[in-house]
C-alpha positions as CSV (number, residue, x, y, z in Angstrom):
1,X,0.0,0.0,0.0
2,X,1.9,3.2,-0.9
3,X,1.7,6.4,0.3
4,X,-1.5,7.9,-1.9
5,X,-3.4,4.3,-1.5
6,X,-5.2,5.7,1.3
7,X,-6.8,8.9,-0.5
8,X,-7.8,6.8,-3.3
9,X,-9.6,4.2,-0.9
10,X,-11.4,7.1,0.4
11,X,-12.1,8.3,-3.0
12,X,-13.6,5.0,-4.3
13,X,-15.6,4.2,-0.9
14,X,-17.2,8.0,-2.0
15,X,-17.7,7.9,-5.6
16,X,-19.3,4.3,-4.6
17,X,-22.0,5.6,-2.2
18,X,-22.4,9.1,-4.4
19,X,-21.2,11.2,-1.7
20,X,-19.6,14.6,-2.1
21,X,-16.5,15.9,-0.5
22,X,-18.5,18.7,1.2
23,X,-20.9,16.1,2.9
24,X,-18.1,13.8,3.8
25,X,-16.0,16.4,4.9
26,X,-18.5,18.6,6.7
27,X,-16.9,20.4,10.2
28,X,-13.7,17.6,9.5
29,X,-11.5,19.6,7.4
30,X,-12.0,21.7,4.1
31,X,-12.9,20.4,1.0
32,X,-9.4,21.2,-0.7
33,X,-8.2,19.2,2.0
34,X,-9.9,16.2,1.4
35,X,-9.1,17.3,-2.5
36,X,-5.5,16.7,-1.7
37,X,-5.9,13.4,0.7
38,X,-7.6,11.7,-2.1
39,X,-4.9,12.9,-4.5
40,X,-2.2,11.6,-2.0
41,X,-0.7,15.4,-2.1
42,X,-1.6,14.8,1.9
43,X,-1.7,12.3,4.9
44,X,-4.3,12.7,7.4
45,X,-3.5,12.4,10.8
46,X,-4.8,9.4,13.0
47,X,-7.7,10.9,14.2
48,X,-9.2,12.5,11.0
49,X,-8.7,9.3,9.2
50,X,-10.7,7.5,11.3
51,X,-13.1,10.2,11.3
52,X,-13.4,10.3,7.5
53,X,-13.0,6.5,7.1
54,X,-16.3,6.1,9.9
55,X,-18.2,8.6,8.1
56,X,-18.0,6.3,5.0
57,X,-19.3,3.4,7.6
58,X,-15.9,1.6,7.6
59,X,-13.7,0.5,10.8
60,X,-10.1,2.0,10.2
61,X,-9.2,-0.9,12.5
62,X,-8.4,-2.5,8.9
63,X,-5.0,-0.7,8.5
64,X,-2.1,-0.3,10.5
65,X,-0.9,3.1,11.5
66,X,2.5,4.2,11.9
67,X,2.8,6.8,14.0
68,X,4.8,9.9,15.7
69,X,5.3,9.4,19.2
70,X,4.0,12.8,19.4
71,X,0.7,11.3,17.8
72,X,0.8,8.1,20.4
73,X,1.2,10.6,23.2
74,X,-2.5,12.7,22.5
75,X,-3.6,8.4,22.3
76,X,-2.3,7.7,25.4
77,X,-3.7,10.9,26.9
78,X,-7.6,10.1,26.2
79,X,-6.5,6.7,27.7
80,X,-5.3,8.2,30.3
81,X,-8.3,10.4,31.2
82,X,-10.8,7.6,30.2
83,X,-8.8,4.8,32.4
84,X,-9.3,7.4,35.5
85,X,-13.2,8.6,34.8
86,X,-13.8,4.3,34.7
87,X,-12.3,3.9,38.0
88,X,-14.3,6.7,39.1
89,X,-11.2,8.6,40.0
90,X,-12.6,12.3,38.3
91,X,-10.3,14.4,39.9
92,X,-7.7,12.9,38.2
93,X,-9.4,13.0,34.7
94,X,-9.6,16.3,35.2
95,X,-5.9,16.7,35.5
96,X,-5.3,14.7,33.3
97,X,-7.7,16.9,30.7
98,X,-6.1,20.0,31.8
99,X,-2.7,17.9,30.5
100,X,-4.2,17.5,27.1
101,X,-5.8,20.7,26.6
102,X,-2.5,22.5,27.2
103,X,-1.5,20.4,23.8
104,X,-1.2,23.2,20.6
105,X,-3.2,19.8,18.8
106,X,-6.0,20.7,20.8
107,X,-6.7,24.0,19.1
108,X,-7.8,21.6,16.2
109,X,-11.9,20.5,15.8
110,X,-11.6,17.0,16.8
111,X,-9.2,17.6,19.6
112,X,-12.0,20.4,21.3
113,X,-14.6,18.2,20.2
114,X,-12.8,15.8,22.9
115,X,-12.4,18.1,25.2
116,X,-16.2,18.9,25.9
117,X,-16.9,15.3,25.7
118,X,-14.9,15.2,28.7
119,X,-16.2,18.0,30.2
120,X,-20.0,17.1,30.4
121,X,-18.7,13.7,32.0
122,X,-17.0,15.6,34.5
123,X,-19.7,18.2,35.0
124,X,-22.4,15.1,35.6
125,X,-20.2,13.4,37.9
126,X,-18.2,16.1,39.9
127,X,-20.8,19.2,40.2
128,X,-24.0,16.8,39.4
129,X,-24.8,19.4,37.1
130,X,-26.9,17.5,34.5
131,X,-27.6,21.0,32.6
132,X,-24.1,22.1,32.1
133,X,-23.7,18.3,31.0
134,X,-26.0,18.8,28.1
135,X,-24.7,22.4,27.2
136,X,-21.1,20.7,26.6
137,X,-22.1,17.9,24.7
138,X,-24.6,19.9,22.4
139,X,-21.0,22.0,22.3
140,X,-19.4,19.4,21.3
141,X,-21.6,17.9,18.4
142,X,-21.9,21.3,17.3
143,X,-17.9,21.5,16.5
144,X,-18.5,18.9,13.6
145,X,-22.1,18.9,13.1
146,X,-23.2,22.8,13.2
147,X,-27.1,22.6,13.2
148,X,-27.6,18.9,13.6
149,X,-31.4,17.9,13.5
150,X,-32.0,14.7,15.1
151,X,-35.1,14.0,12.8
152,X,-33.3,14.0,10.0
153,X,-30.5,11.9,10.7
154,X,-30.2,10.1,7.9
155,X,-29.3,12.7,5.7
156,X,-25.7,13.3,8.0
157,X,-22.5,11.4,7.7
158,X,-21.7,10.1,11.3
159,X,-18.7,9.2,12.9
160,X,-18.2,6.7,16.0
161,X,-16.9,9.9,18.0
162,X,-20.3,11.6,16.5
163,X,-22.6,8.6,17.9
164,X,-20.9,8.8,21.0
165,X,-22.0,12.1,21.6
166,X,-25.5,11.4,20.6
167,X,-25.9,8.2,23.2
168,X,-24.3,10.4,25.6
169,X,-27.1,13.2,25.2
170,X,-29.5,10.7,25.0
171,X,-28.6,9.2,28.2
172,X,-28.1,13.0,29.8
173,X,-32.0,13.0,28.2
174,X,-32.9,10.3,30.2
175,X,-31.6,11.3,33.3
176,X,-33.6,14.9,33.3
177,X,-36.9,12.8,32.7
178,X,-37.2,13.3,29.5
179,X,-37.8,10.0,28.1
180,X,-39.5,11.3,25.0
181,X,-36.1,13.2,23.6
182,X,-34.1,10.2,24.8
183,X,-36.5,7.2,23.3
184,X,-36.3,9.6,19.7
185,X,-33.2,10.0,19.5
186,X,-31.9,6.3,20.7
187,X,-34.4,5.2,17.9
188,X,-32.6,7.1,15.2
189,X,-29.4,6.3,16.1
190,X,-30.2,2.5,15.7
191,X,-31.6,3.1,12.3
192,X,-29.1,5.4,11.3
193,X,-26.5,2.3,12.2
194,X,-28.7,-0.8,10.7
195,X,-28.5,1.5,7.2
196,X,-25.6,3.1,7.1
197,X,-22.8,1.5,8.5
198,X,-22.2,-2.3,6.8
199,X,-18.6,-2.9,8.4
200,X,-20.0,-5.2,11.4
201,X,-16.2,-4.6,12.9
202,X,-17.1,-0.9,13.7
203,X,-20.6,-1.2,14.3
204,X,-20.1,-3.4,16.8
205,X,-18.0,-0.8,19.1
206,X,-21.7,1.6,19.1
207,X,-24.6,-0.6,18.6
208,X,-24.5,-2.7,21.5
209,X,-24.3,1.1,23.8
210,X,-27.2,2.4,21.9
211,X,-29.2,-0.9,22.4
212,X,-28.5,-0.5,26.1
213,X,-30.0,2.5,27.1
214,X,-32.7,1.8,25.2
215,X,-33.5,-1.6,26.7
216,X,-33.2,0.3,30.1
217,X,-36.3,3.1,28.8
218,X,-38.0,-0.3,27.4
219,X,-37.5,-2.1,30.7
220,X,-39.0,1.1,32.6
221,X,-42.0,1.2,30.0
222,X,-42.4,-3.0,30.9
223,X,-42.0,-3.5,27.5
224,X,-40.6,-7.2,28.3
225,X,-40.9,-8.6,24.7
226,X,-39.6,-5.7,23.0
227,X,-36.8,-5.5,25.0
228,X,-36.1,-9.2,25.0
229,X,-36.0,-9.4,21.1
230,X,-33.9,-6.3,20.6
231,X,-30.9,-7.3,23.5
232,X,-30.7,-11.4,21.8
233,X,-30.7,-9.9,18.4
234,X,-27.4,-7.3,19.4
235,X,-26.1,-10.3,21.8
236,X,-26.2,-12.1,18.4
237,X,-24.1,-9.0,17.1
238,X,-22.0,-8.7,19.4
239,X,-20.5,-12.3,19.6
240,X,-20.7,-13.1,16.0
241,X,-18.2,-10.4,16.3
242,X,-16.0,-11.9,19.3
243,X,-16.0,-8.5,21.2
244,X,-17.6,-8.4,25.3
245,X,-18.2,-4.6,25.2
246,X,-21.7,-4.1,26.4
247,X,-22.4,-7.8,26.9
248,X,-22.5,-8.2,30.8
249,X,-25.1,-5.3,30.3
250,X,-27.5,-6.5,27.9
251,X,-27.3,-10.1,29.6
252,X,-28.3,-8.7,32.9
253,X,-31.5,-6.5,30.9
254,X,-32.1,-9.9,28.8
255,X,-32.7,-11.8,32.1
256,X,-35.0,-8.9,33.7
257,X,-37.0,-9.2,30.5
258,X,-36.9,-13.2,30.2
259,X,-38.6,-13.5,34.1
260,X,-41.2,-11.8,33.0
261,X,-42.0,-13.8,29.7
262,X,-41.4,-17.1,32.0
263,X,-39.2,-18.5,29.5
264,X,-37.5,-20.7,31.6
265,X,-35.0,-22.8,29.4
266,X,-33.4,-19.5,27.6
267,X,-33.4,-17.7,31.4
268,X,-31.3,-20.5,33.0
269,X,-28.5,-20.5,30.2
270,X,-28.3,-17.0,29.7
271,X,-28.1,-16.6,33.6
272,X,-25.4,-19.2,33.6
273,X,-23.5,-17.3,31.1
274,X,-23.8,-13.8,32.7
275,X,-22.5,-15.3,36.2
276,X,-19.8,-16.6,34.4
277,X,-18.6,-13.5,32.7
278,X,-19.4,-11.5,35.7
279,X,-17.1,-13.7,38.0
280,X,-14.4,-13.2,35.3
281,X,-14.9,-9.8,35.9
282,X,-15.0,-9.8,39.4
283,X,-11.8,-12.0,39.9
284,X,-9.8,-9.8,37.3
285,X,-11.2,-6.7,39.2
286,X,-12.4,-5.7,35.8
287,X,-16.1,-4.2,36.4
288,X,-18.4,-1.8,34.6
289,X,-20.7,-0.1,37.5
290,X,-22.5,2.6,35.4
291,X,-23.8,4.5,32.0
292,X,-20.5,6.2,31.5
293,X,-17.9,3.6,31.9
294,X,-20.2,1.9,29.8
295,X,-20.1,4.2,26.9
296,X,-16.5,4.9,27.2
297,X,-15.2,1.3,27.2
298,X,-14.3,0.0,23.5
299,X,-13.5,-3.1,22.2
300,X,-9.7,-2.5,20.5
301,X,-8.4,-3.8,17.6
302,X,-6.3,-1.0,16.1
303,X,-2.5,-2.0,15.1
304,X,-0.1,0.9,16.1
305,X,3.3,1.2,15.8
306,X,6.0,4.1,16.3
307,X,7.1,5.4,13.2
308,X,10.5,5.5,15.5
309,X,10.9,2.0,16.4
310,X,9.6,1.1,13.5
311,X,13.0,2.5,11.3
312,X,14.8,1.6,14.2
313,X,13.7,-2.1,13.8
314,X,14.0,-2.2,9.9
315,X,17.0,-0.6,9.6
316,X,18.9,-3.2,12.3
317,X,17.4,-6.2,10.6
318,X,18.3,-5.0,7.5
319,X,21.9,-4.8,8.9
320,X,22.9,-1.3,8.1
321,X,24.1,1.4,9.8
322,X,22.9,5.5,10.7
323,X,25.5,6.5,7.9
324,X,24.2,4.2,5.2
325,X,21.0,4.0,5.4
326,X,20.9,8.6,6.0
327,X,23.2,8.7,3.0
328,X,22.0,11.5,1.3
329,X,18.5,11.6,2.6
330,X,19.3,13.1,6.0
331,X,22.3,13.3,8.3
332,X,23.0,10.4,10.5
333,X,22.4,12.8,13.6
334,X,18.9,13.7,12.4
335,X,18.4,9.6,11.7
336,X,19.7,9.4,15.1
337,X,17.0,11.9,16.4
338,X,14.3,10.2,14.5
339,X,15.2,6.7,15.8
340,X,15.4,8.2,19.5
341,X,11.7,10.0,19.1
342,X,12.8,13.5,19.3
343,X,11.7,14.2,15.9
344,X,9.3,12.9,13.2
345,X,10.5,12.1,9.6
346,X,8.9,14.1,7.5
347,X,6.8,12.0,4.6
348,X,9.2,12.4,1.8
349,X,12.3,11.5,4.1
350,X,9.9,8.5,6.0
351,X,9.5,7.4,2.0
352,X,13.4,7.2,0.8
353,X,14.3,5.5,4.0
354,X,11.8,2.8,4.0
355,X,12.4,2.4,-0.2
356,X,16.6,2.7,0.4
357,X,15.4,-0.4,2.8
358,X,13.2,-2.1,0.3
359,X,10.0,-2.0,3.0
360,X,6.9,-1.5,0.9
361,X,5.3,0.5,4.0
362,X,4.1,3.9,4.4
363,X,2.4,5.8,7.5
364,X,-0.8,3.7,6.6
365,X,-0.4,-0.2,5.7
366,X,-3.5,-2.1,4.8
367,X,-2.8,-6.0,5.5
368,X,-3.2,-6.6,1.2
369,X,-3.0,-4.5,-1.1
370,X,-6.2,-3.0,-2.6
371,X,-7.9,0.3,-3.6
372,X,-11.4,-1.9,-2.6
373,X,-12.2,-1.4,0.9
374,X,-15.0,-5.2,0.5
375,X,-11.6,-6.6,0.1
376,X,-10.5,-5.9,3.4
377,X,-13.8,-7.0,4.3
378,X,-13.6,-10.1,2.4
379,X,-10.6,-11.0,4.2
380,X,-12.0,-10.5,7.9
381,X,-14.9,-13.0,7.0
382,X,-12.7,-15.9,6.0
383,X,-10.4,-15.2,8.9
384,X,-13.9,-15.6,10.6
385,X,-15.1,-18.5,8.9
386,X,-11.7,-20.4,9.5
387,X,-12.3,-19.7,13.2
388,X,-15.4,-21.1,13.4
389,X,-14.2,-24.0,11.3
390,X,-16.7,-23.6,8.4
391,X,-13.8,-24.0,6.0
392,X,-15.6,-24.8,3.0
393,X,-17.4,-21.2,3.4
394,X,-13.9,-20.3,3.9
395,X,-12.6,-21.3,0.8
396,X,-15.1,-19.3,-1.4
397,X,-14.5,-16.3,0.0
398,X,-10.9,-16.9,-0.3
399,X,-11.4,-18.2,-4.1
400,X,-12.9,-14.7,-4.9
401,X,-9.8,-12.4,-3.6
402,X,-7.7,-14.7,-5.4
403,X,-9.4,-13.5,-8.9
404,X,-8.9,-9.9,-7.7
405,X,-5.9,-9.0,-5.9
406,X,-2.9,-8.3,-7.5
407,X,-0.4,-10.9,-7.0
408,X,2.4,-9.0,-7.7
409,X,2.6,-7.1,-4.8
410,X,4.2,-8.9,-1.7
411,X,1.6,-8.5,0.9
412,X,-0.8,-10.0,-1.3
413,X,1.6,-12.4,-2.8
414,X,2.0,-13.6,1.0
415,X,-2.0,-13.0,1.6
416,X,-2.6,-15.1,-0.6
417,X,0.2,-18.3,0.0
418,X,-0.8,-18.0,3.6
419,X,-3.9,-18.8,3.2
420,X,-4.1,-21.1,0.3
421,X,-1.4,-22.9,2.7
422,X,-3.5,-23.1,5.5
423,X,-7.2,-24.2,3.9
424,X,-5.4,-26.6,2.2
425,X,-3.5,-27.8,5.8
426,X,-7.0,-27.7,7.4
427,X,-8.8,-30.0,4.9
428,X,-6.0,-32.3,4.4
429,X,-4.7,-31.9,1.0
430,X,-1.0,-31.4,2.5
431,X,0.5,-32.6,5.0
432,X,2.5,-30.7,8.2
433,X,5.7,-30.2,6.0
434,X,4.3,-28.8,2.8
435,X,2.4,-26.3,5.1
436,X,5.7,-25.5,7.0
437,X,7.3,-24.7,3.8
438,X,4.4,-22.5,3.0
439,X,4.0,-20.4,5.6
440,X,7.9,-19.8,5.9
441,X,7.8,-19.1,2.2
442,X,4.8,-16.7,2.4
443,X,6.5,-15.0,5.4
444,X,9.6,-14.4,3.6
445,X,7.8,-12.2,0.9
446,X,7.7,-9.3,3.2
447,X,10.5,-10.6,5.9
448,X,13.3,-11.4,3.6
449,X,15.5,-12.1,7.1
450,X,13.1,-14.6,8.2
451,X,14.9,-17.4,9.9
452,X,18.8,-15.4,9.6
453,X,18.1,-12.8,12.4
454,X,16.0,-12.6,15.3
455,X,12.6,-11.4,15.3
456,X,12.9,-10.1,18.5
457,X,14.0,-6.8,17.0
458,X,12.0,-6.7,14.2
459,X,8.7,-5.0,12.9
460,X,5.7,-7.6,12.9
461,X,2.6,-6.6,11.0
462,X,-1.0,-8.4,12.4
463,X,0.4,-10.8,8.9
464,X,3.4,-11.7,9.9
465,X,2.5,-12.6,13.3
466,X,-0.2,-14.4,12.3
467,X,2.3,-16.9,10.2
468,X,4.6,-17.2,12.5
469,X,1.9,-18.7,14.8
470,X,0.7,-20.6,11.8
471,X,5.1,-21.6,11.9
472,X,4.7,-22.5,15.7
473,X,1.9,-25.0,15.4
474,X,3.2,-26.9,12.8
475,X,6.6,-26.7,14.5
476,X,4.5,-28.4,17.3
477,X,2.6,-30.9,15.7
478,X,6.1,-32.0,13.9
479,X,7.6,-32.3,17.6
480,X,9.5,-29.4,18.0
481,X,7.4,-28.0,20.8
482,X,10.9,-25.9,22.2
483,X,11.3,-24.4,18.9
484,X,7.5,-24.1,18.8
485,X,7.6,-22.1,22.6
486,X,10.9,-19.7,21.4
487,X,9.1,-18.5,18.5
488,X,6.1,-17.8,20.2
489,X,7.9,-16.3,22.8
490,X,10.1,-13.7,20.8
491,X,6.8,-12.2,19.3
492,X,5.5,-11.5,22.2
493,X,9.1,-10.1,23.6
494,X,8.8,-7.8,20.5
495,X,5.8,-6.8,21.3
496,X,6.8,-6.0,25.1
497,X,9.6,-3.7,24.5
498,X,8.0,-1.2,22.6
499,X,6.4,1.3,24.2
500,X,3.1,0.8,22.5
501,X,0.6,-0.5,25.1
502,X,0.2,-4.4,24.1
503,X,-3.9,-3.6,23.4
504,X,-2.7,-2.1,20.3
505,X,-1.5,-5.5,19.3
506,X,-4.3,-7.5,21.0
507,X,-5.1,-9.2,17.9
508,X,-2.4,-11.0,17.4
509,X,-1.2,-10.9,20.8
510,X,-4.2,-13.2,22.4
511,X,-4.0,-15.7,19.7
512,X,-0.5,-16.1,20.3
513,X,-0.8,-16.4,24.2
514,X,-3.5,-18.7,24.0
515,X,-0.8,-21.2,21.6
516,X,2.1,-20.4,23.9
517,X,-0.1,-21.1,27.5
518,X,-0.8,-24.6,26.0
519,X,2.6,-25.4,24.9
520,X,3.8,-24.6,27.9
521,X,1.7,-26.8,29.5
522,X,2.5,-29.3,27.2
523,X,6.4,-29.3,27.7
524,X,5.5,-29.7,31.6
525,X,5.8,-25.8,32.4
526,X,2.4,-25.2,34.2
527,X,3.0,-22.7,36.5
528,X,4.0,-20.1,33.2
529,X,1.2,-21.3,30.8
530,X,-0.9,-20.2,33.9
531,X,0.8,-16.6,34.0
532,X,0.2,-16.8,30.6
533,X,-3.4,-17.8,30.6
534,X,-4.0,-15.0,33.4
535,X,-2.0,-12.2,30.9
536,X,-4.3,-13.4,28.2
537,X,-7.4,-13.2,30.3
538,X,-6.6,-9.5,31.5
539,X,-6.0,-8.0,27.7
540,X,-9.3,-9.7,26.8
541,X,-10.7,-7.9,29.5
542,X,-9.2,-4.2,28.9
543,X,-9.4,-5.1,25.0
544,X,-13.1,-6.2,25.4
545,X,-12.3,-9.4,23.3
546,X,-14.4,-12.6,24.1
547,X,-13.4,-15.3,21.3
548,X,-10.5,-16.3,23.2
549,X,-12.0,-16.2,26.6
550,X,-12.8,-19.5,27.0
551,X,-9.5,-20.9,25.7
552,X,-7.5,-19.1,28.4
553,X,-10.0,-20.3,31.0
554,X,-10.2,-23.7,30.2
555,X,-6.3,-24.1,29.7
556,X,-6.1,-22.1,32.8
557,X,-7.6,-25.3,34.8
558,X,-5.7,-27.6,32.5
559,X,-2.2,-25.8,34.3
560,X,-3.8,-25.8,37.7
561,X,-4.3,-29.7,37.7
562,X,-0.7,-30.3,36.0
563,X,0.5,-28.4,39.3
564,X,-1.9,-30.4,41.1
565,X,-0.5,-33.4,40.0
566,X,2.5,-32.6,40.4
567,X,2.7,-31.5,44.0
568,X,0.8,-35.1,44.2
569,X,-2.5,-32.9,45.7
570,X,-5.8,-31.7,44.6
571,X,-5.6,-28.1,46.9
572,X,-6.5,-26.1,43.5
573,X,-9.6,-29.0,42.3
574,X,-12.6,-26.3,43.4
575,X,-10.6,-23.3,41.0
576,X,-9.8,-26.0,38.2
577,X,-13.6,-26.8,38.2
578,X,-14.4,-23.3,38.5
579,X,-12.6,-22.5,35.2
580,X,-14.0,-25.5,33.2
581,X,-17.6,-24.1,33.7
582,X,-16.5,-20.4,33.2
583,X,-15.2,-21.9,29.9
584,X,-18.3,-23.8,29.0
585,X,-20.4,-20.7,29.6
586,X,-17.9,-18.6,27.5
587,X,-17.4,-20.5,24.5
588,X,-21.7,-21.1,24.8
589,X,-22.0,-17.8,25.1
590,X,-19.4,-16.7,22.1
591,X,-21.4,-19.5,20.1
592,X,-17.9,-21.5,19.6
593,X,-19.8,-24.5,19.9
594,X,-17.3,-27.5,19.0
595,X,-15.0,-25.9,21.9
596,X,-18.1,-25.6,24.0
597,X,-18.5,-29.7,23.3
598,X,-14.8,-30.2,24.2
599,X,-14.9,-28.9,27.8
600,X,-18.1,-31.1,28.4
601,X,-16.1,-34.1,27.3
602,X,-13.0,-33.5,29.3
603,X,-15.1,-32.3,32.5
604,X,-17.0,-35.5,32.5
605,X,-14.0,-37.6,31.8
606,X,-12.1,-35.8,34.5
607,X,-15.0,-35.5,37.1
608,X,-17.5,-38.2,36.2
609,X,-20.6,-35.7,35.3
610,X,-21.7,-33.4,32.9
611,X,-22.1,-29.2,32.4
612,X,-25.5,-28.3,31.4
């Protein structure tokens, strides 16, 4: 993807839904702004991006962004502030506000738009000043959305930022007694979302909140059916989606709703699922306790990386020094500064040293190739379908990208091997060596190092890491289970000393530590396949990421009786069982129902009865 790829995706996903610059642009930037993006004369930051790209209905989650640390730092900020306002410590969001408003970025639209997002929280909880609540949240919609009509809704271009605001009014609404305002406006919302945003991976993050405070007006109202049909069809959503955000919420409303209809059989297994992801909660001191934590919390799947590290890393696996790589592109005491974080590349420079490298990566990396944004989305659906082992449904998908990608290109070129290699491995037309050969092959497209230097020091995309798991279990099943672990390991390692938080690499990072804690296991290491189990457990948590949930629990107990068994004792039987039924629940509840099947096997085998 090179460095204009991004304006034309924008481009096409407009020309495809007929929309003008000036509507997609409107209170984002200026129309000969956009102009340029979509001519690749200029890069967006971050935050517009995803702006623009949400407007269009799409989840920006599909790229990777490289970016300044001066960028990550305005990231970390609103994590900052959002981490203290969900542990209810306000005083210190407020601080921490103060922080960011003192940032020049702030003076920008979406930066103040922020900023009185924060404020209303603040005024509702610190001065309990619903009014002045409202007044900076109306404040805030206004910055992008000057005269915003709620009745006509459909006729805006919304981002997730946009909707937050809207279910944050709404729930201010709500809270003043006036239902009527907040029932509209919830209503709209919804069916602005079930028309006009199609990527399911960024619908998911918004849906689920506006579905909750409108079960809680439908549950006031007693409209029991009504509310049970719309919380099952966004549970549906939201797990069909592997994300938690908003789930313990709309479980506990479901329930209310389903003792009133006397529907006894769906009551007792939906209230064995929400005691079990409310126990996981609990244990991991991980609880949502009201609206706004509820709003605020957001399932992550972005991929950062510093643009820093990231020439750092290249540069060291490729083997060369400051002074050849800066040769007449920059001095090697400004590559030096760059590589330290004390100053940004500028594009052109960020372009000849990734090209005097031979790195096909700019500030914004799709994981193929493609001016077609469905291909991304074609992609995420057989990743999906090969989760849920449907790999014939699999196949298909992957059958149609193969007619239009461009396989000249090395991240499709490796795209495509990968997973050719794999549906192949899965339905048993090669066997364990042919895949190996594969998957190192596909990696090597964009790692040309692979296998001569450490990883440990390199730049892993959500691709590469993803084959290199792919390398690990078939390292396993060939009996190399210490190779297997290493490998495994040094991801992870990579991942641990940069100083992007790990949830930016969640993705990845779960899959991987849900392979590594059962390896470890394996090779008679309990005791660190359970720290690993408990690490993967807490990043689902803060990541709000449920389709590895179960796996950690489960091979959580599996650890626990290894220990057991070898300290020739049963003292951790009552947690091990614990776990087994928090993981039959789970996977239930995350409809991963041949993993569901597996616990109930082993649990009876181990403890002569079954889960039900």
């Amino acid at each position: 993807m090179r460095q204009n790829d991004i304006g034309k995706i924008i481009f096409t996903l407009r020309k495809h839904y007929n929309i003008s610059q000036e509507m997609l642009c409107s209170g984002l930037c200026s129309d000969a702004t956009l102009s340029r993006i979509e001519l690749g004369e200029r890069i967006p930051d971050k935050f517009l991006l995803d702006a623009l790209l949400q407007r269009l209905g799409k989840s920006p989650d599909k790229l990777e962004t490289i970016l300044s640390e001066r960028d990550y730092f305005l990231f970390e900020k609103r994590q900052a502030i959002e981490k203290a306002i969900f542990e209810h410590n306000f005083e210190l969001a407020k601080e921490e506000l103060i922080l960011y408003e003192e940032q020049k970025e702030c003076e920008e639209k979406l930066h103040q738009q922020y900023k009185y997002k924060i404020k209303s929280v603040l005024s509702d909880e610190l001065e309990h000043d619903t009014k002045e609540s409202i007044k900076y949240l109306l404040e805030a919609i206004n910055m992008t959305l000057p005269s915003f009509n709620i009745e006509n809704i459909l006729e805006y271009l919304l981002s997730i930022e946009e909707i937050y605001l809207l279910l944050m009014l709404a729930q201010a609404y709500s809270n003043t007694e006036e239902e009527g305002q907040a029932l509209q406006l919830l209503h709209n919302v919804i069916n602005y979302l079930d028309q006009k945003y199609s990527d399911e991976e960024e619908k998911v993050k918004v849906y689920p909140k506006a579905v909750y405070l409108l079960s809680k007006l439908l549950l006031q109202d007693e409209k029991y059916d009504e509310l049970v049909t719309l919380c099952l069809k966004t549970i549906d959503l939201i797990v069909s989606n592997g994300v938690i955000n908003c789930l313990s919420e709309l479980l506990q409303l479901c329930i209310i709703g389903l003792r009133h209809q006397n529907n006894q059989e769906l009551l007792k297994r939906i209230t064995c699922q929400f005691d079990s992801l409310n126990e996981i909660y609990k244990e991991y001191n991980f609880a949502t306790s009201n609206d706004t934590s509820t709003l605020l919390l957001e399932n992550t799947q972005s991929e950062l990386y510093l643009v820093n590290e990231f020439i750092k890393n290249c540069r060291i696996a490729n083997g060369l020094s400051q002074e050849t790589l800066s040769g007449n592109i920059c001095s090697p005491e400004t590559l030096s500064r760059i590589e330290s974080g004390k100053r940004a590349p500028s594009i052109k420079n960020f372009q000849s040293l990734t090209t005097r490298m031979g790195i096909n990566k700019d500030l914004y990396n799709s994981f193929i190739s493609t001016e077609n944004f469905e291909v991304f989305e074609k992609k995420r659906e057989i990743t999906k379908m090969a989760s849920l082992h449907k790999y014939e449904e699999a196949e298909t998908i992957f059958n149609e990208l193969e007619q239009e990608l461009n396989d000249n290109v090395p991240e499709n070129k490796q795209f495509l091997l990968h997973y050719r290699t794999y549906l192949d491995y899965r339905t048993g037309k090669i066997n364990s060596e042919q895949a190996l050969s594969g998957y190192e092959k596909a990696l090597r497209y964009t790692m040309k190092n692979y296998g001569k230097t450490s990883i440990k020091n390199n730049y892993i995309s959500r691709e590469e890491a993803f084959l290199i798991n792919r390398v690990a279990i078939i390292y396993k099943n060939l009996g190399f289970i210490d190779k297997s672990i290493n490998l495994l390991k040094d991801v992870l390692e990579n991942y641990e000393k940069s100083k992007i938080d790990e949830k930016y690499h969640s993705v990845a990072s779960l899959m991987i530590m849900a392979n590594l804690s059962m390896y470890l296991e394996d090779n008679g290491n309990p005791i660190e396949g359970e720290n690993i189990c408990d690490k993967g457990i807490k990043l689902s948590l803060r990541c709000a990421r449920g389709n590895l949930l179960a796996v950690f629990l489960a091979e959580k107990s599996c650890c626990l009786e290894l220990i057991d068994k070898f300290n020739e004792n049963n003292d951790n039987k009552k947690a091990r069982i614990k776990y087994l039924q928090q993981a039959f629940y789970i996977s239930e509840l995350m409809k991963d129902i041949k993993f569901r099947d597996t616990i109930q096997k082993y649990y009876y085998r181990n403890y002569n009865e079954e889960l039900n």
